[in-house]
C-alpha positions as CSV (number, residue, x, y, z in Angstrom):
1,X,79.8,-69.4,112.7
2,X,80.8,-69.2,109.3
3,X,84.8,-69.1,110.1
4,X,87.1,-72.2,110.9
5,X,89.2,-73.1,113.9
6,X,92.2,-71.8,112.6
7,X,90.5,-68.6,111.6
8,X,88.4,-68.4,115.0
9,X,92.1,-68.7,116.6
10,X,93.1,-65.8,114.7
11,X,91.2,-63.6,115.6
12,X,92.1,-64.1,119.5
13,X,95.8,-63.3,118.3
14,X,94.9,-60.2,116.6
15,X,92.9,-59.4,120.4
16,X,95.5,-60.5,122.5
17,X,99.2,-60.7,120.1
18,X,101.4,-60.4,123.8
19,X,99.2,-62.6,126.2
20,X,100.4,-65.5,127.7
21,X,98.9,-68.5,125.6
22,X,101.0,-71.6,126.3
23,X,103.0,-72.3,129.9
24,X,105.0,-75.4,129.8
25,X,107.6,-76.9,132.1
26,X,111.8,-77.1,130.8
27,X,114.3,-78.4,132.9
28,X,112.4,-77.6,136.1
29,X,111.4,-74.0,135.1
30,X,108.1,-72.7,133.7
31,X,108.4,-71.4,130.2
32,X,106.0,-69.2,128.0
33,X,104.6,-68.5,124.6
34,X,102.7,-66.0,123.8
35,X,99.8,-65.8,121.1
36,X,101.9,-63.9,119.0
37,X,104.7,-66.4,119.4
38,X,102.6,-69.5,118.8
39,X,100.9,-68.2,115.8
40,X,104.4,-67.4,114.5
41,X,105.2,-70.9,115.1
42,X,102.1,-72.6,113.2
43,X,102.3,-70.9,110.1
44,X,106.6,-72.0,109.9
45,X,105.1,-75.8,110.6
46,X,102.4,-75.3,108.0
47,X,104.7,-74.0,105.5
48,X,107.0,-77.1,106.2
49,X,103.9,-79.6,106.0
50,X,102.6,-78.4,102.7
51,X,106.9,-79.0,101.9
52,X,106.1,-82.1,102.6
53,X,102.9,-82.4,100.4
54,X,100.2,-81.7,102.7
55,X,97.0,-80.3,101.4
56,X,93.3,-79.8,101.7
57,X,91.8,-83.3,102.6
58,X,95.0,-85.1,103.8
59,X,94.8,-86.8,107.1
60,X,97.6,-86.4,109.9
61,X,98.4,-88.2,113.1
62,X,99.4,-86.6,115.8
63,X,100.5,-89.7,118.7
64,X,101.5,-87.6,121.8
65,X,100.8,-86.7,125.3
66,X,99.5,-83.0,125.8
67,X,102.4,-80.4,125.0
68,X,102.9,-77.0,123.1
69,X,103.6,-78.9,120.0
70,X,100.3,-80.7,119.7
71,X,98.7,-77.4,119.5
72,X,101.1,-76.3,117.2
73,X,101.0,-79.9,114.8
74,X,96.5,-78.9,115.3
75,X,96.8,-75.7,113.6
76,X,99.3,-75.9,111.4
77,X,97.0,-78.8,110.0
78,X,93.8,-77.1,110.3
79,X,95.4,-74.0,109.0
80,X,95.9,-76.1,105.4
81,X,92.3,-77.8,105.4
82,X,93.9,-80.9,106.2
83,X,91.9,-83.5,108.7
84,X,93.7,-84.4,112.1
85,X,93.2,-87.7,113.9
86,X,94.3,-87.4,117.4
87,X,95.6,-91.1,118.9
88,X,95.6,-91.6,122.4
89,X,98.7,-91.5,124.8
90,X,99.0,-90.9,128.4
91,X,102.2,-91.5,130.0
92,X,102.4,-95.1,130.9
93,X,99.3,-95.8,129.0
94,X,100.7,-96.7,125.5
95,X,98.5,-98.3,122.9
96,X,98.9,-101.2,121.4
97,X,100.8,-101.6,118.1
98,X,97.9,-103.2,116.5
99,X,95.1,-100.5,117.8
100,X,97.6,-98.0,116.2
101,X,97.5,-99.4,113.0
102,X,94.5,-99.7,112.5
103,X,93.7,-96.3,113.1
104,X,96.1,-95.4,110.7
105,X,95.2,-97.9,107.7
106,X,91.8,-96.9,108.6
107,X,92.0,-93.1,108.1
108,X,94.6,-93.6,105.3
109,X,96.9,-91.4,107.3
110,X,100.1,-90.1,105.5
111,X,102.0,-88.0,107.9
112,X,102.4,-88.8,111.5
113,X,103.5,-86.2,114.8
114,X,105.1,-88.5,117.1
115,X,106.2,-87.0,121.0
116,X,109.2,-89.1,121.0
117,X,111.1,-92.1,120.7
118,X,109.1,-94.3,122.7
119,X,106.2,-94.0,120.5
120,X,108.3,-94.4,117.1
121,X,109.2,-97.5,118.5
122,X,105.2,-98.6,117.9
123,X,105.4,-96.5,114.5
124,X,108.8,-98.8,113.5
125,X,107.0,-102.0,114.6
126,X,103.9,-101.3,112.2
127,X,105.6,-99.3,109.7
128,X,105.0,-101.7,106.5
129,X,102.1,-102.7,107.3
130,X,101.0,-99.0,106.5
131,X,101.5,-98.0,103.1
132,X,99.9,-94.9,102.6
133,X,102.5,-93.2,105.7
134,X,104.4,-91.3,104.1
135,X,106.3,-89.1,107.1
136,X,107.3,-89.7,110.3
137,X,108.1,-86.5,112.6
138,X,109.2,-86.7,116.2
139,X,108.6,-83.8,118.5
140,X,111.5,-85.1,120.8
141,X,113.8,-86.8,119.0
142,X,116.7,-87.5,121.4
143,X,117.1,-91.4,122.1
144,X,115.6,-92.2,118.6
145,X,118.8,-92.3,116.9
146,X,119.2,-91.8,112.9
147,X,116.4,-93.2,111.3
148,X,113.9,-92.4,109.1
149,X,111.8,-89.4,110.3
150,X,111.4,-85.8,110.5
151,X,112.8,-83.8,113.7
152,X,110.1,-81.2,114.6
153,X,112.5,-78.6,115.3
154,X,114.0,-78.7,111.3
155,X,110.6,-77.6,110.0
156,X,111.8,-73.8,110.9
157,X,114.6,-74.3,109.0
158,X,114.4,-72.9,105.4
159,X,114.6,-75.6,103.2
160,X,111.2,-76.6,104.4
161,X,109.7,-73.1,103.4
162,X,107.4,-72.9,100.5
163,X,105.5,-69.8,99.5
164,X,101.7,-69.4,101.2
165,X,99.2,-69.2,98.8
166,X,95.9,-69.8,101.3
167,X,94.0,-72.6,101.3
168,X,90.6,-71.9,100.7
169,X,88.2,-73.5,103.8
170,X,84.7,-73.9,104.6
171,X,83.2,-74.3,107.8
172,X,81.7,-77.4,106.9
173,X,84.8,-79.0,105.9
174,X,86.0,-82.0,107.9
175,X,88.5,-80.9,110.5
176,X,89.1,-83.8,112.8
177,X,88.4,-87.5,113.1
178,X,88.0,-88.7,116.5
179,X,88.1,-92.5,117.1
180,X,85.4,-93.8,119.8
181,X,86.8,-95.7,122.3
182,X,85.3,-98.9,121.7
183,X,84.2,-100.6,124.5
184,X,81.7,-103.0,122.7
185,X,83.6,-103.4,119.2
186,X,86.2,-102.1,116.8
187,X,86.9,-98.4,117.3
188,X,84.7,-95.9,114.9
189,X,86.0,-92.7,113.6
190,X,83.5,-89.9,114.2
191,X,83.7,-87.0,111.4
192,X,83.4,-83.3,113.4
193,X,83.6,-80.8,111.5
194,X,85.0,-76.9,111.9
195,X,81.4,-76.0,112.4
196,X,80.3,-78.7,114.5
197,X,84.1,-77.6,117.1
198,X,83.4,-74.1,116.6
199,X,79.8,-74.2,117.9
200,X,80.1,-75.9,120.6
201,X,83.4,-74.6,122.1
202,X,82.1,-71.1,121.7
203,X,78.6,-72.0,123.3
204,X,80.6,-72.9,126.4
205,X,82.9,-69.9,126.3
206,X,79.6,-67.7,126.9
207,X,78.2,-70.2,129.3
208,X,80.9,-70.2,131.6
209,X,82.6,-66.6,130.7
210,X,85.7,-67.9,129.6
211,X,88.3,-64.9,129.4
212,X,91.6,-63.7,129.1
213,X,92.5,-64.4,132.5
214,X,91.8,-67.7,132.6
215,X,93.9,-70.7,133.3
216,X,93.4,-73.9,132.4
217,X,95.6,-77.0,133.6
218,X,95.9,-79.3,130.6
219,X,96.5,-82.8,131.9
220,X,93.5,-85.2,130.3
221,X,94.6,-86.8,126.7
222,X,93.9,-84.5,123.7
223,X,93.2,-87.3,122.2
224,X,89.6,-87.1,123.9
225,X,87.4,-84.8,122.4
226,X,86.2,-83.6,125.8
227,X,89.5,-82.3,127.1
228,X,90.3,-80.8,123.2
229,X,86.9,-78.7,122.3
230,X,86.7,-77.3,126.7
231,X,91.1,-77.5,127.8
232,X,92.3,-76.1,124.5
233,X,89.9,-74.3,122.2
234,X,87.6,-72.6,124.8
235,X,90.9,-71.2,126.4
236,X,92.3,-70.2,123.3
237,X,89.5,-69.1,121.3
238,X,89.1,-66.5,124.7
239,X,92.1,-65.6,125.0
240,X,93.1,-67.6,128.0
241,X,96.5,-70.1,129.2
242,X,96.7,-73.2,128.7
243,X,99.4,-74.3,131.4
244,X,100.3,-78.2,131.3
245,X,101.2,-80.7,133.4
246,X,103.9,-82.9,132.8
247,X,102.3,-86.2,133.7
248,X,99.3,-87.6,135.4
249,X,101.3,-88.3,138.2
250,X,102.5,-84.8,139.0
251,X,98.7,-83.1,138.6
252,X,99.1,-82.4,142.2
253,X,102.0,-80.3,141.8
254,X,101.9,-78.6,138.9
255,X,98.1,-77.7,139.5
256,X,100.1,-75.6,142.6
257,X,102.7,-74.3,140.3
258,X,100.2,-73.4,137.4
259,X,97.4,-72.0,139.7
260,X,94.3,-72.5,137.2
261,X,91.1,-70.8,137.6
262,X,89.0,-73.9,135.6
263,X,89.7,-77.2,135.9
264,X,88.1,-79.7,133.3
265,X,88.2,-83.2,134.7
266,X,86.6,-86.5,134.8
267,X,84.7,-88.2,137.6
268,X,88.1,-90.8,138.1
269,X,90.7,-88.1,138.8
270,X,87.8,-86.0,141.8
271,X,87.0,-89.2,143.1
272,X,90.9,-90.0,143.4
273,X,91.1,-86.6,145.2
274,X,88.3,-87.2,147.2
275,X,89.8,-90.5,148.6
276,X,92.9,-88.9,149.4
277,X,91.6,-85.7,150.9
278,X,89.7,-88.0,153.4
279,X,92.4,-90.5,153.6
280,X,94.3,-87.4,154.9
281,X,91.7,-86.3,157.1
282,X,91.4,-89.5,158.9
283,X,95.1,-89.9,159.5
284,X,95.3,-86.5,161.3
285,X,94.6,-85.9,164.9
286,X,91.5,-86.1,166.9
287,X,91.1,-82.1,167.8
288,X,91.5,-81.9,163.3
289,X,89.2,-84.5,162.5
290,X,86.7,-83.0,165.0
291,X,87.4,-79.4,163.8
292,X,86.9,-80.6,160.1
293,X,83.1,-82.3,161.0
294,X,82.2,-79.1,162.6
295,X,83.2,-77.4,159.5
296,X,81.4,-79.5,157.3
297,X,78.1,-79.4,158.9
298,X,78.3,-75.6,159.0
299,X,79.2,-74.9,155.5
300,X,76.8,-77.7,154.2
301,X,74.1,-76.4,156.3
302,X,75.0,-72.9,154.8
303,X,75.4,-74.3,150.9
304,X,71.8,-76.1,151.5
305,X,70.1,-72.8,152.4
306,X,71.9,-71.0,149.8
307,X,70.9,-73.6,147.3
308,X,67.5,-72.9,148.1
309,X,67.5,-69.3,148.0
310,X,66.8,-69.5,151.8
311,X,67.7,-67.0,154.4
312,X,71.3,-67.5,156.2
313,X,71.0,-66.6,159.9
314,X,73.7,-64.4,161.5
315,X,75.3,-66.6,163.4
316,X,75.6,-69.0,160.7
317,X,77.4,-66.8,158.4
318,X,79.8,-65.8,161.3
319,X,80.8,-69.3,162.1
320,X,80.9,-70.3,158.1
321,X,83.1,-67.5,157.9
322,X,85.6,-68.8,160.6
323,X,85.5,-72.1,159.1
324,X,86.1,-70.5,155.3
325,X,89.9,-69.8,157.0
326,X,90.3,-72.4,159.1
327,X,89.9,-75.2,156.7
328,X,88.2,-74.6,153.2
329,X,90.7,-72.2,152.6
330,X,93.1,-74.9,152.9
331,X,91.2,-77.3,150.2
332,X,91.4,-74.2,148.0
333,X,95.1,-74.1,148.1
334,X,95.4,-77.4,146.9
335,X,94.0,-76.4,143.8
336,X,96.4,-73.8,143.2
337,X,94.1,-70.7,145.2
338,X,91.9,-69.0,142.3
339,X,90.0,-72.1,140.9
340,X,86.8,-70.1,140.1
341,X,85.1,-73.2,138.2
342,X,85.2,-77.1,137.8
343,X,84.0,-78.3,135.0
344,X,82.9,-82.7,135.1
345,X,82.4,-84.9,131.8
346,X,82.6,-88.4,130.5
347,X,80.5,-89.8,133.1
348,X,78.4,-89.1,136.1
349,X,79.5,-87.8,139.5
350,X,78.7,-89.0,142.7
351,X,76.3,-86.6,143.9
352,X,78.1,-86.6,147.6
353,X,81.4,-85.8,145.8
354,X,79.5,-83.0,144.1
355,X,78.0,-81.7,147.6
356,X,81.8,-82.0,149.3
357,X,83.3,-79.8,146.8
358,X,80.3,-77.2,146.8
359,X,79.7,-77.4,150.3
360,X,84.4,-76.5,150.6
361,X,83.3,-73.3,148.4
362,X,84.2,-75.0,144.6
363,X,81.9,-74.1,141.8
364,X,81.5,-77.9,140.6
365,X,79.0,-77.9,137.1
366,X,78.5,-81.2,135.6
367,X,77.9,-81.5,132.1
368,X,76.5,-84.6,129.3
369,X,78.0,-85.3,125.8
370,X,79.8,-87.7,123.5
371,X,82.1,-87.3,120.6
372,X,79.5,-87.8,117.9
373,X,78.0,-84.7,119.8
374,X,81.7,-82.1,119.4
375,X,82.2,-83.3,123.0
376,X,79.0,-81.7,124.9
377,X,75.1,-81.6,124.7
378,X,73.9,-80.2,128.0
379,X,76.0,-78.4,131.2
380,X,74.7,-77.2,134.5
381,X,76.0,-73.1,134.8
382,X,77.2,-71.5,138.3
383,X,74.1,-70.0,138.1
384,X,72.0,-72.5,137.6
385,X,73.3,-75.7,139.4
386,X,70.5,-78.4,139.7
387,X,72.9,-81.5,141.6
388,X,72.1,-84.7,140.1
389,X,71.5,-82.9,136.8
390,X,73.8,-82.5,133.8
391,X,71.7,-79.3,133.1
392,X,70.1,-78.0,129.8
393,X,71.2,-78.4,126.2
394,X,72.9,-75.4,124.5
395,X,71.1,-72.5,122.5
396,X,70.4,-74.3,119.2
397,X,70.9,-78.0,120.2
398,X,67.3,-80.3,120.5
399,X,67.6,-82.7,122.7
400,X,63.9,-85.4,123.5
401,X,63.6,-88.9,125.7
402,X,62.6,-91.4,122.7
403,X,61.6,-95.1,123.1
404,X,63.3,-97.1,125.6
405,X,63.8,-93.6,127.6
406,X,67.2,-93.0,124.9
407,X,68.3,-89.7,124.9
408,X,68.2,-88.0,121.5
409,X,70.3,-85.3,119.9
410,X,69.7,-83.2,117.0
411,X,71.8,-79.6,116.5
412,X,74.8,-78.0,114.7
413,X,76.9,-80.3,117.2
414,X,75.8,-83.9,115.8
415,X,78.9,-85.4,114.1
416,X,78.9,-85.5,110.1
417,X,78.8,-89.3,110.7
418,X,81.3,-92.1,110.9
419,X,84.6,-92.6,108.6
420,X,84.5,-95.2,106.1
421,X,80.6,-96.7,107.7
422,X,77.6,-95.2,106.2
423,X,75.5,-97.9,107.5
424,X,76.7,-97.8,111.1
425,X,75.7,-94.1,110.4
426,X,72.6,-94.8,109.8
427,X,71.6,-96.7,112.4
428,X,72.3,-93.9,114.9
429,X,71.8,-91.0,112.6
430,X,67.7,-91.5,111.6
431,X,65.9,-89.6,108.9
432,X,65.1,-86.7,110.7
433,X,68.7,-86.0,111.6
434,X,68.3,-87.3,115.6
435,X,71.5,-88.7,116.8
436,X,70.5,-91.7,118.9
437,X,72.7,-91.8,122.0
438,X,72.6,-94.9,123.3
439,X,71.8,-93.3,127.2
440,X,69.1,-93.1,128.9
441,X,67.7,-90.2,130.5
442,X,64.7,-88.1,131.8
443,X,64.2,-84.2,132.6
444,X,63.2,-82.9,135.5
445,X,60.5,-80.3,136.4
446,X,63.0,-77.4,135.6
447,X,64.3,-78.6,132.3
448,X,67.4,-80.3,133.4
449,X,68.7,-83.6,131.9
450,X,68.7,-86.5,134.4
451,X,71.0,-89.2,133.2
452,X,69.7,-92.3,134.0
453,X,71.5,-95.2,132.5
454,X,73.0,-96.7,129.0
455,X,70.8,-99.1,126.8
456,X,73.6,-101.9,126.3
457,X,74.5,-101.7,129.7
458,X,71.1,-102.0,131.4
459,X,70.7,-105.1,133.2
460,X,67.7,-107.1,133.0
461,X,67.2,-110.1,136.1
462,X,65.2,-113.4,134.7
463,X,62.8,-112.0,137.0
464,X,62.4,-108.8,134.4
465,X,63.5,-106.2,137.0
466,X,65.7,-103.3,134.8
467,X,68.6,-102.5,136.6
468,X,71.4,-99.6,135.9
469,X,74.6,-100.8,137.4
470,X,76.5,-97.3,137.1
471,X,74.8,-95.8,139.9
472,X,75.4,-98.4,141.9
473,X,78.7,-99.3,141.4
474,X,79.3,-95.2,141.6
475,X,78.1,-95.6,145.1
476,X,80.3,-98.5,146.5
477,X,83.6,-97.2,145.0
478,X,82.5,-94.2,147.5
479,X,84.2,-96.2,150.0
480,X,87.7,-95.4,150.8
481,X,88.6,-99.4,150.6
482,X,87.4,-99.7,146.9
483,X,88.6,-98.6,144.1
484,X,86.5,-100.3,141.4
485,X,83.3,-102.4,141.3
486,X,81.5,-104.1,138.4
487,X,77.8,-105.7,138.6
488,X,76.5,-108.6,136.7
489,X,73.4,-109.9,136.7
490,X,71.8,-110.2,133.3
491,X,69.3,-113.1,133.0
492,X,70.3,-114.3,136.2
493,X,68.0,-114.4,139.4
494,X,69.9,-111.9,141.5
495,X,72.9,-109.3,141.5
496,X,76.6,-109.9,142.3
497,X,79.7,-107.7,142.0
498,X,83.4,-107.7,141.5
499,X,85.2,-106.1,143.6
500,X,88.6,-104.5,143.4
501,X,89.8,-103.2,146.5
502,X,92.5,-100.3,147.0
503,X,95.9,-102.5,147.9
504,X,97.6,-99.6,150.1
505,X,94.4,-98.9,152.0
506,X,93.5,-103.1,152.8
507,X,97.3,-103.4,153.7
508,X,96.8,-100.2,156.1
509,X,94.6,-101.7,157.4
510,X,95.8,-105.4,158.3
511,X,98.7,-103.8,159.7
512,X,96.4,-101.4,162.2
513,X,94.4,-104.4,162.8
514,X,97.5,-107.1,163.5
515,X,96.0,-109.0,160.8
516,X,99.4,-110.9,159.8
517,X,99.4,-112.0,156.0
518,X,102.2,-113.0,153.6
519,X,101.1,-111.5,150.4
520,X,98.1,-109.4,149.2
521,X,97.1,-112.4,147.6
522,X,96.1,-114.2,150.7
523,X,94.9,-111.0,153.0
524,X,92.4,-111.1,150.4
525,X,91.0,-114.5,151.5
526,X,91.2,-113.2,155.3
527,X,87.7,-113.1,156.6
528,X,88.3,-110.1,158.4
529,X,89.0,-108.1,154.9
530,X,86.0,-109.6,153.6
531,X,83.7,-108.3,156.2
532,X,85.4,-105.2,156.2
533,X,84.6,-104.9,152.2
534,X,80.9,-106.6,153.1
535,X,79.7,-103.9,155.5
536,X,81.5,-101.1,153.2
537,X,79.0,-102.9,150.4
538,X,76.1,-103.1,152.7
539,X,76.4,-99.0,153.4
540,X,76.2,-98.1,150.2
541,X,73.2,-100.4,149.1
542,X,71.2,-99.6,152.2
543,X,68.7,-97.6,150.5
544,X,68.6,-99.9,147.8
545,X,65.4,-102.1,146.5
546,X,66.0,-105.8,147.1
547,X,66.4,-106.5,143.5
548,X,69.4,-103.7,143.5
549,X,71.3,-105.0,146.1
550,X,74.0,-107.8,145.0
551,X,73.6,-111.1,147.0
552,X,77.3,-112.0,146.6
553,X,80.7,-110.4,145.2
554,X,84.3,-111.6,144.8
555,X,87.0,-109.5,145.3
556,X,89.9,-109.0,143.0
557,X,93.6,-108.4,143.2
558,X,93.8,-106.9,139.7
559,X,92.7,-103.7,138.8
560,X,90.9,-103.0,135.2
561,X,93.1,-100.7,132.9
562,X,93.8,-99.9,130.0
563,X,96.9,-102.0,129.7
564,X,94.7,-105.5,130.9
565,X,91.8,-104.1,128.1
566,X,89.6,-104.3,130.6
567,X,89.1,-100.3,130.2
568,X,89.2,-97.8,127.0
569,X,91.1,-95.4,126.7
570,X,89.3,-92.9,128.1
571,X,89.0,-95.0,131.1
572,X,85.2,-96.6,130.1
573,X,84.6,-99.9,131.3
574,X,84.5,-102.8,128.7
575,X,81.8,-105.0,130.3
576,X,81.8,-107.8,127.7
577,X,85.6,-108.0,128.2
578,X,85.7,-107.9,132.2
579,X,82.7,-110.8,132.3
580,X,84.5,-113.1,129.3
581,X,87.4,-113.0,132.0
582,X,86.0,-113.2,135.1
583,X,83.4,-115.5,133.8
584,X,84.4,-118.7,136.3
585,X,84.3,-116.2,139.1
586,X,80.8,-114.6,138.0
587,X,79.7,-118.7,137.2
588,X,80.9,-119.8,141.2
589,X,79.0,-117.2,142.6
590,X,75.6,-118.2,141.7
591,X,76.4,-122.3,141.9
592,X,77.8,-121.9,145.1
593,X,80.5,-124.6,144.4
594,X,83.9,-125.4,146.1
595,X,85.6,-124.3,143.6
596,X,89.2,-122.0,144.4
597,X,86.9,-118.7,143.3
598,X,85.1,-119.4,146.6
599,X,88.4,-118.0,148.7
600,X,87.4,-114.7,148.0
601,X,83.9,-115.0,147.3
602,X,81.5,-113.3,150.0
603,X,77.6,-114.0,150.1
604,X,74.6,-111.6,152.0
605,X,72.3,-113.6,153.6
């Protein structure tokens, strides 16, 4: 591990010069770049940035959605010894001017890669109130006009070519800086460095056999070091095809078009396709939905024997096989046909989303990790799948339960600390060199990592009962009427929830129901959607000790996102900021008043 990511990427060039590397969408029609092609491409933009004064140590921006010249902008920096600091964009997801800024003021950033002119817009609007950027270049720059920036494609021309001398590079030298997402302060940028990428992303390319014929869709933010260290250096490090999508929106499609064989994604986007594929599956006819339960009970009947290395009778594998045609054959095609592996991060899974996907043939692995850990700590393998787990820690990685149950990390993976805070380092850095996560956890009997809840967000009753509200709320957004759900409770005498139901599938449902409303505002204060939401509630917290279960919730007609700042950017819940809004509605459910919160406010007696 003594070479850099650039060099690493190298050597899969030399190994595979003519394989497909990059697929991208133009005007309707797949395009391609080969290895060959895209190194050609990263030394022309190198040449131009160290034109532009660029060196060893400088940091550079790069503000974009996921596309061919991200990973071009990545290398051509890393190439240098320079230090990249991705910032988060997803279409429709913009950031804030002011988070922007201070990312750049606070990384002393003096180039910038902006996608287009949408995004230069927020660079224009915060432009002197950062004096160390120095350049500005757009990727796209139609619809910016002539003004003051650098057009991506005029780097290949030859005024910006300058003689390559090298750039001598350690494997210890700072490579990226990755700010956190900051859902309990000010954002903190987390130092990896070649080494601490290069470990981890080639641990998981022999833990999961990543290999030249891969695919991987490319659709979660680069920005993320999740989606960065497994979507793009795993696939290119191996050899494989990074193939991306051209928004959120169209994942759908273009996982069709693309046909991947892994799929990295987060719990939001499988429990969006979970809710749809049963949405579907309800709406169809009686002889399908019957067809489809049959199915399921034989193939999860089959995955529960195979799971425990169990004998599968005759008769069992002759019906599973019939029902492998008739309908998980179909769920396969969704997915573009050849997805061999799924790979989950950035938070837990509902374990019945888990079973549905293994039980319609998907290989579904979970795994645990943050970005002051290069992205990844522990991973279940194929071959090794414990469900509920987040499986075992790399070769070389330490991981022990400490006080309080936290989950503690020590390894060539643990961040070089944070940018510009030595003593936030040091509280989560200690002496020893354990990296204090924050989580909570426990292993089970075989070794595997058992997440079981974050520190800050535990919630403790003025009764002294502990509560994790993540598992909890995981299990009522399992209904197909709600999309999100937040507890509260702390130093209170009992649980309640907010509740933010899915609009299209409450309106559905009124209309099915001749429940006549004017607005979604008001069907919300319709008893009959609040018992529907009630007994959807009650389901999930059946099993539930009494201190677990809420005793009242409120339901909302606004969802948390990014834009309302009620979620980070990497879709993380911001706790403090949803109760300092909600805090009249939290306040009426335990005084019981008559207040206009009580309209949608539903007790269990």
């Amino acid at each position: 591990m003594s070479k850099t990511i650039y060099e690493t990427f190298l050597d899969s060039v030399k190994r595979n010069p003519e394989r497909i590397a990059l697929k991208y969408k133009k005007d309707g029609q797949y395009m391609d770049i080969t290895y060959k092609e895209l190194s050609d491409s990263i030394d022309v933009v190198a040449s131009a940035l160290k034109k532009l004064e660029i060196s060893k140590g400088d940091t550079v921006a790069i503000f974009s959605y996921n596309r061919p010249e991200w990973v071009v902008a990545d290398l051509a920096v890393l190439k240098l010894g320079g230090v990249v600091v991705p910032i988060y964009h997803m279409p429709g997801h913009v950031l804030p001017p002011t988070s922007v800024k201070y990312i750049l003021n606070d990384s002393k950033i003096k180039l910038i890669f902006v996608e287009n002119a949408e995004l230069f817009s927020v660079i224009e609007q915060i432009r002197n109130d950062t004096p160390g950027l120095r350049k500005v270049v757009l990727f796209d720059h139609s619809k910016a006009g002539e003004k003051d920036f650098v057009k991506f494609a005029d780097m290949k021309k030859t005024e910006y070519r300058v003689t390559d001398e090298g750039t001598a590079l350690s494997c210890d030298d700072l490579a990226t800086i990755v700010y956190t997402s900051g859902t309990t302060g000010e954002p903190k940028g987390v130092m990896l460095t070649h080494k601490n990428i290069i470990f981890n992303t080639l641990s998981a390319c022999e833990k999961y056999h990543f290999a030249p014929e891969d695919v991987v869709i490319s659709y979660l933010p680069l920005a993320h070091i999740f989606e960065r260290a497994c979507g793009y250096y795993t696939v290119l490090f191996s050899g494989g095809c990074i193939g991306y999508a051209t928004e959120l929106t169209t994942v759908v499609k273009d996982i069709k078009a693309i046909r991947p064989t892994i799929v990295i994604a987060v719990p939001r986007v499988l429990e969006k396709a979970y809710n749809t594929a049963i949405q579907k599956v309800e709406g169809s006819s009686a002889i399908k939905r019957v067809l489809l339960s049959a199915a399921i009970r034989s193939l999860n009947e089959y995955a529960n024997r195979k799971y425990r290395k169990l004998k599968v009778p005759l008769g069992l594998k002759i019906k599973c096989w019939v029902y492998n045609r008739l309908v998980a054959s179909k769920f396969k095609k969704l997915a573009g046909g050849r997805t061999r592996l799924i790979v989950s991060g950035g938070a837990p899974l509902n374990r019945q989303i888990v079973k549905i996907f293994y039980i319609l043939g998907f290989n579904i692995v979970e795994g645990y990790g943050l970005t002051e850990t290069s992205g990844v700590v522990t991973c279940c393998s194929v071959e090794e799948n414990r469900l509920g787990t987040v499986g075992k820690p790399f070769d070389g990685v330490d991981v022990r339960i400490g006080e309080n149950d936290e989950i503690l990390v020590r390894g060539p993976n643990v961040m070089k600390g944070y940018f510009n805070k030595p003593e936030e380092t040091a509280k989560v850095i200690d002496k020893d060199g354990w990296f204090h996560t924050g989580d909570q956890g426990k292993f089970d009997k075989q070794g595997n990592l058992v997440i079981t809840g974050r520190i800050k967000e535990l919630i403790i009753t003025s009764g002294g009962k502990k509560i994790a509200p993540a598992p909890i709320e995981a299990n009522i957004t399992m209904s197909r009427y709600i999309d999100q759900a937040v507890l509260h409770g702390d130093k209170r005498n009992y649980l309640v929830g907010l509740v933010v139901p899915i609009r299209e599938m409450i309106e559905e449902h009124a209309r099915e129901n001749n429940i006549t409303f004017d607005t979604y505002s008001t069907l919300l204060e319709r008893e009959e959607i609040k018992e529907l939401i009630k007994g959807e509630i009650e389901r999930a917290i059946s099993g539930l000790a009494s201190y677990q279960r809420i005793k009242a919730f409120a339901l909302l007609e606004e969802a948390f996102s990014v834009e309302n700042g009620m979620l980070t950017p990497s879709l993380k819940l911001r706790r403090r900021k949803v109760e300092e809004k909600y805090c009249t509605v939290i306040d009426a459910m335990y005084s019981k008043d008559d207040s206009l919160e009580q309209r949608r406010l539903v007790y269990f007696h």
